[in-house]
GURO-251389 format. One record per residue (C-alpha): z, y, x; residue number from 1. Coordinates in steps of 0.1 Angstrom, whole numbers. Example, Ala and Ser with C-alpha at 12.3 -4.5 7.8 and 13.67 -1.06 7.14 Angstrom:
2
{pt {78, -45, 123}, 1}
{pt {71, -11, 137}, 2}
END
This chain:
251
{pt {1688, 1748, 1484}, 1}
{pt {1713, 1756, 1459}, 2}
{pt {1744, 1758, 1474}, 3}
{pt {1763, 1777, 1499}, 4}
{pt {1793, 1775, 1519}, 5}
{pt {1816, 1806, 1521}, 6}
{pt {1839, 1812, 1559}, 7}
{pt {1863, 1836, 1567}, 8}
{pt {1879, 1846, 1601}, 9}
{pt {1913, 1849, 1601}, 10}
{pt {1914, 1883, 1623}, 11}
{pt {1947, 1873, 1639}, 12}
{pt {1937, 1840, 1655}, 13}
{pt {1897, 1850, 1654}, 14}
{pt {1894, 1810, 1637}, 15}
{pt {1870, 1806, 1609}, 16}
{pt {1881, 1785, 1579}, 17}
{pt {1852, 1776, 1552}, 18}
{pt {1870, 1790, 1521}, 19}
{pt {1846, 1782, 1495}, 20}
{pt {1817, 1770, 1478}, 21}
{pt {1788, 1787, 1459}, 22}
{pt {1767, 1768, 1438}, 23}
{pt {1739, 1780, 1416}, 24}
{pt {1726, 1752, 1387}, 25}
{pt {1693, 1763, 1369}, 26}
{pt {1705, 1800, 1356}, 27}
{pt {1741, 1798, 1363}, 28}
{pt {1763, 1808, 1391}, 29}
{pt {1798, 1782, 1402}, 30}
{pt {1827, 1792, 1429}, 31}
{pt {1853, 1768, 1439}, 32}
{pt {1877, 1769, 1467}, 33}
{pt {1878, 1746, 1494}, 34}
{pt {1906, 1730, 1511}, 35}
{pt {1902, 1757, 1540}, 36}
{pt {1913, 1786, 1519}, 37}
{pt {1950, 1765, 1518}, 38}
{pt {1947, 1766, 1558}, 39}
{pt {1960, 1805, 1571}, 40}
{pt {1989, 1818, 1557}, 41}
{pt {1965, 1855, 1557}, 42}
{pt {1939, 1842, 1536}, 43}
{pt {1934, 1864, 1503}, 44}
{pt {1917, 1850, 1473}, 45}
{pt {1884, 1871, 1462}, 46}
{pt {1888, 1899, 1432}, 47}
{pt {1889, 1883, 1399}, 48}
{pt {1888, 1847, 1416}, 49}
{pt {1929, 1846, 1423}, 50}
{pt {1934, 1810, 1417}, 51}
{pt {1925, 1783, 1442}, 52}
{pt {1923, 1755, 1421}, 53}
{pt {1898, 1768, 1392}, 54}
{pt {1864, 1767, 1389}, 55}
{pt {1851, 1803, 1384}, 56}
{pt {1812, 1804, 1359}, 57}
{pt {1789, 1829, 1361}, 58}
{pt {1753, 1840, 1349}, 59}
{pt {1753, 1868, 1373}, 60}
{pt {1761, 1863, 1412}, 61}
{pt {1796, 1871, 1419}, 62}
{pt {1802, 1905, 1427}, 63}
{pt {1811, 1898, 1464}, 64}
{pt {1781, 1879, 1473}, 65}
{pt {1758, 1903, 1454}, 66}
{pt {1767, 1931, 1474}, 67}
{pt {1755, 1916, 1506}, 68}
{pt {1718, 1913, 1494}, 69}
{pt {1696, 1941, 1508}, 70}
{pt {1682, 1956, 1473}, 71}
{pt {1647, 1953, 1471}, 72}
{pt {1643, 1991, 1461}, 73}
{pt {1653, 1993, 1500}, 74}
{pt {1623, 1997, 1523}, 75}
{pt {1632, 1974, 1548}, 76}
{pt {1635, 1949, 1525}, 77}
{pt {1598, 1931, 1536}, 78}
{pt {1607, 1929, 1571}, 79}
{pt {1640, 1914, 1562}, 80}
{pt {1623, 1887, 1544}, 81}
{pt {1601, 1886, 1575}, 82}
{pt {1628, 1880, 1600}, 83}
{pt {1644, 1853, 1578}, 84}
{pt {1609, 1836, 1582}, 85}
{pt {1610, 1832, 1544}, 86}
{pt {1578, 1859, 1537}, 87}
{pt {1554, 1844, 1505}, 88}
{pt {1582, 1817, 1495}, 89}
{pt {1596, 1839, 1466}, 90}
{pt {1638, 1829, 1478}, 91}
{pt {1664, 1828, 1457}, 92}
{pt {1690, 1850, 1461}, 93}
{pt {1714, 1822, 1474}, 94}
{pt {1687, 1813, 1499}, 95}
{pt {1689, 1849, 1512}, 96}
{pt {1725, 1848, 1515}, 97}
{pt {1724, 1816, 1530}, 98}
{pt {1697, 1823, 1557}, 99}
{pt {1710, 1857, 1563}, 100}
{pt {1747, 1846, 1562}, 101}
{pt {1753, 1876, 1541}, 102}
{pt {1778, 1894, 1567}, 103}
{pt {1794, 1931, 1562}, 104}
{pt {1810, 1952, 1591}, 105}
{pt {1836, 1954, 1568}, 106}
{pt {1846, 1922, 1566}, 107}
{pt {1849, 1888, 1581}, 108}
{pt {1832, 1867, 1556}, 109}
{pt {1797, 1849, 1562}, 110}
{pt {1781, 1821, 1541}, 111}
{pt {1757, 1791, 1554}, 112}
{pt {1739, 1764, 1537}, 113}
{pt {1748, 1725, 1545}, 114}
{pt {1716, 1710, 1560}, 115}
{pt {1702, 1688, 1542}, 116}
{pt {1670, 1660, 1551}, 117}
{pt {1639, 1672, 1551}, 118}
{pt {1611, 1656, 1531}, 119}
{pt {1610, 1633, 1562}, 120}
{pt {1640, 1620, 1565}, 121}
{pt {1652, 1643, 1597}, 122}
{pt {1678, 1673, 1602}, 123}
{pt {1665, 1705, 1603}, 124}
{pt {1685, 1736, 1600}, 125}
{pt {1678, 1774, 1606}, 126}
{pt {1700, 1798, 1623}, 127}
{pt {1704, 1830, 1640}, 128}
{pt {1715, 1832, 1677}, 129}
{pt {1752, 1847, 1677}, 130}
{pt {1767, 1869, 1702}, 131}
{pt {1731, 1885, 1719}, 132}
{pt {1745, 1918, 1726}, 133}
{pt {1780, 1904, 1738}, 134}
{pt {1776, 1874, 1757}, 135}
{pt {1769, 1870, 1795}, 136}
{pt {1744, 1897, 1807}, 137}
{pt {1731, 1906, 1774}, 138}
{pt {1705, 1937, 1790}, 139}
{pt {1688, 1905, 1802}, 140}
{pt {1689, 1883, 1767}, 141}
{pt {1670, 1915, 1755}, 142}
{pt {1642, 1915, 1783}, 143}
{pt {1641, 1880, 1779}, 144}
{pt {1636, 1882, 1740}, 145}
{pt {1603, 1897, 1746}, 146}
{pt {1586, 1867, 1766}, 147}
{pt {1599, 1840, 1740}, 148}
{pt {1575, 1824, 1719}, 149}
{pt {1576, 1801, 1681}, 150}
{pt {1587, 1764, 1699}, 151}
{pt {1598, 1777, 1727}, 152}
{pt {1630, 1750, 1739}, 153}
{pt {1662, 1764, 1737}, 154}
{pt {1694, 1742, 1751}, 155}
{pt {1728, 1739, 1741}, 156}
{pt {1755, 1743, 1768}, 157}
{pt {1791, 1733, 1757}, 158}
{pt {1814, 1763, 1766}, 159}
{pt {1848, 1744, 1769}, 160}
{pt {1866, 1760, 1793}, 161}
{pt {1858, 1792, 1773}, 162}
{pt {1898, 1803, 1766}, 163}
{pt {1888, 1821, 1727}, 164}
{pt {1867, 1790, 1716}, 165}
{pt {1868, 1756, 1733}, 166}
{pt {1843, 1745, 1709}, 167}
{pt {1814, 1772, 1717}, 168}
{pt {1779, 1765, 1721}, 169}
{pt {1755, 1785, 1741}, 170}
{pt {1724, 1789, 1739}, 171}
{pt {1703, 1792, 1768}, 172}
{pt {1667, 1788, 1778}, 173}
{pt {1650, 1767, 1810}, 174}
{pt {1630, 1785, 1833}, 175}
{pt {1639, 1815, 1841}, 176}
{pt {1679, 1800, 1824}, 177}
{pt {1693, 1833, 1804}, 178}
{pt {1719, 1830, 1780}, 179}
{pt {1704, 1840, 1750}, 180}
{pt {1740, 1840, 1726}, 181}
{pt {1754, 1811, 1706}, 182}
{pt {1755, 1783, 1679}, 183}
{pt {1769, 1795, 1647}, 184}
{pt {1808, 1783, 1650}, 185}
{pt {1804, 1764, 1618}, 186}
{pt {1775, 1741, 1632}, 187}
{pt {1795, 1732, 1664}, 188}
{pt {1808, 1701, 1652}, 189}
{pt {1777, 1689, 1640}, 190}
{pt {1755, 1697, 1666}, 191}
{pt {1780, 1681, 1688}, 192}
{pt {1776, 1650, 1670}, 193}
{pt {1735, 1650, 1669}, 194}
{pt {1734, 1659, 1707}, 195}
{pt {1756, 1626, 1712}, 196}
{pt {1745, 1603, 1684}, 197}
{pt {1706, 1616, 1680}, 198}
{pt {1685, 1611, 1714}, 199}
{pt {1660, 1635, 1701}, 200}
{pt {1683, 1666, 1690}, 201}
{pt {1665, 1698, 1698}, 202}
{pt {1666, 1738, 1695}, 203}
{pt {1634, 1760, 1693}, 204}
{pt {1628, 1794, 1687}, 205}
{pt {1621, 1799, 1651}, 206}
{pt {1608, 1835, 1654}, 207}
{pt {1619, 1865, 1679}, 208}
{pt {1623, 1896, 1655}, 209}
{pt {1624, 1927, 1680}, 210}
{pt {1621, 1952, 1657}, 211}
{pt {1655, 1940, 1640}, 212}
{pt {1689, 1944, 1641}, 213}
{pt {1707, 1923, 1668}, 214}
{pt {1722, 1899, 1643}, 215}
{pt {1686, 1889, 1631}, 216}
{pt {1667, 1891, 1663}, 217}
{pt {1664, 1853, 1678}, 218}
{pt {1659, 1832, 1645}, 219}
{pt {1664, 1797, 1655}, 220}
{pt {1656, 1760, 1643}, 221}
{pt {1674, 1729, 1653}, 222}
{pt {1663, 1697, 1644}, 223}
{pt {1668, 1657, 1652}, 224}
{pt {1668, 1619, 1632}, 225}
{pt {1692, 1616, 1606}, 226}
{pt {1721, 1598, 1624}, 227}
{pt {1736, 1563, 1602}, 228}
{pt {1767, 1576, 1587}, 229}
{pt {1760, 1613, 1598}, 230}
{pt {1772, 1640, 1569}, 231}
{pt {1772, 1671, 1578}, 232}
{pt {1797, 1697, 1561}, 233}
{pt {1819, 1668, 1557}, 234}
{pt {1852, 1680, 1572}, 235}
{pt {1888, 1688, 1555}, 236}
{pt {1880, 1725, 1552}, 237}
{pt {1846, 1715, 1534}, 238}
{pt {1869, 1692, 1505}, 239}
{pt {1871, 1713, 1470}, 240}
{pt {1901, 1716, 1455}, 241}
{pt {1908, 1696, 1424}, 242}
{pt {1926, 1702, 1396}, 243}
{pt {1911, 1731, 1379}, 244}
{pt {1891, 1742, 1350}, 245}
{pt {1857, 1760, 1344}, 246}
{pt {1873, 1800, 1338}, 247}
{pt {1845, 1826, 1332}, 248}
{pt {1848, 1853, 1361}, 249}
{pt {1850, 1885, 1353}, 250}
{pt {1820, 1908, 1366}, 251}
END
């Protein structure tokens, strides 16, 4: 995986716009806008990256993104990897930001990667559960965290009557049901699409991580056939904008 999307809540209207793209090709780092970062009026281009339409280079990650890597030095560092489920496999630093989503408390910015087929042909895509210690009855989520098992089937239940986000997905499991928090907001469309279109779209548990933070504690995978036509990350927000030139960002 070598490229990442880049989202941003506007903090008025709580909606997420994807804003950008981050791209990394053999030793060399590339950020473009996307047609998203045109959509909310409150949308403020990143330091030294002030015009939409250019194409900012790099040999060193950006500033912006770099500072949302846990540094290795850090000793949680191995039980980050080990919640990300990416332990022995060596990631590259826009595969941490990807799987992680890179988010601060002080901001609203997260990144994701685009799924892509696996070597078989299917979707796959990993996540984290959004929302545990928020959503419905969370005291139970976290009891119910610590009976969850690798493959264990979690189900997606359309929130649409919910008045902040018509388009939220919970996630919930069978037997006992608990709500166990939600979909990512930037894979609602698609999973919306694969639940109708794909007969065999399914969630599992990934890996339960109770010794992390709540962001990283239910690690999930979805996965189904590839769809005819399906392309995920395909929408208007997802478009780059044209019409600029390579400009070397300043670090």
């Amino acid at each position: 995986m070598t490229k990442a999307f880049v989202v941003w809540q506007d903090k008025e209207t709580r909606q997420w716009f994807t804003v950008g793209c981050l791209e990394q090709i053999e030793n060399q780092y590339t950020f473009r806008y996307t047609v998203g970062a045109k959509k909310s009026p409150r949308f403020q281009p990143f330091p030294n990256m002030d015009r939409l339409e250019r194409a900012y280079v790099t040999r060193d990650l950006f500033p912006i993104f770099s500072n949302r890597l846990l540094p290795q030095s850090r000793p949680e560092h191995p039980d980050f990897i080990r919640w990300l489920k990416l332990e022995g496999q060596n990631p590259q630093d826009i595969v941490l930001l990807a799987r992680s989503e890179g988010q601060r408390e002080t901001d609203s910015i997260t990144l994701h990667a685009c799924p892509e087929k696996d070597a078989t042909g299917r979707y796959r895509c990993i996540f984290f559960s959004h929302g545990l210690r928020h959503g419905y009855r969370p005291e139970n989520a976290e009891e119910r965290l610590k009976t969850l098992q690798a493959d264990d089937r979690l189900f997606p239940a359309f929130d649409v009557q919910n008045r902040k986000d018509p388009e939220a997905i919970l996630l919930r499991t069978d037997d006992p049901i608990q709500f166990m928090g939600y979909c990512p907001r930037y894979l609602a469309q698609d999973f919306k699409k694969l639940q109708r279109d794909a007969k065999d779209f399914r969630i599992v548990v990934a890996r339960v991580n109770l010794d992390a933070p709540p962001r990283f504690k239910l690690l999930c995978e979805a996965s189904s056939s590839w769809p005819e036509g399906f392309s995920p990350c395909s929408g208007e927000d997802y478009q780059l904008i044209e019409g600029g030139t390579q400009y070397e960002a300043p670090l």
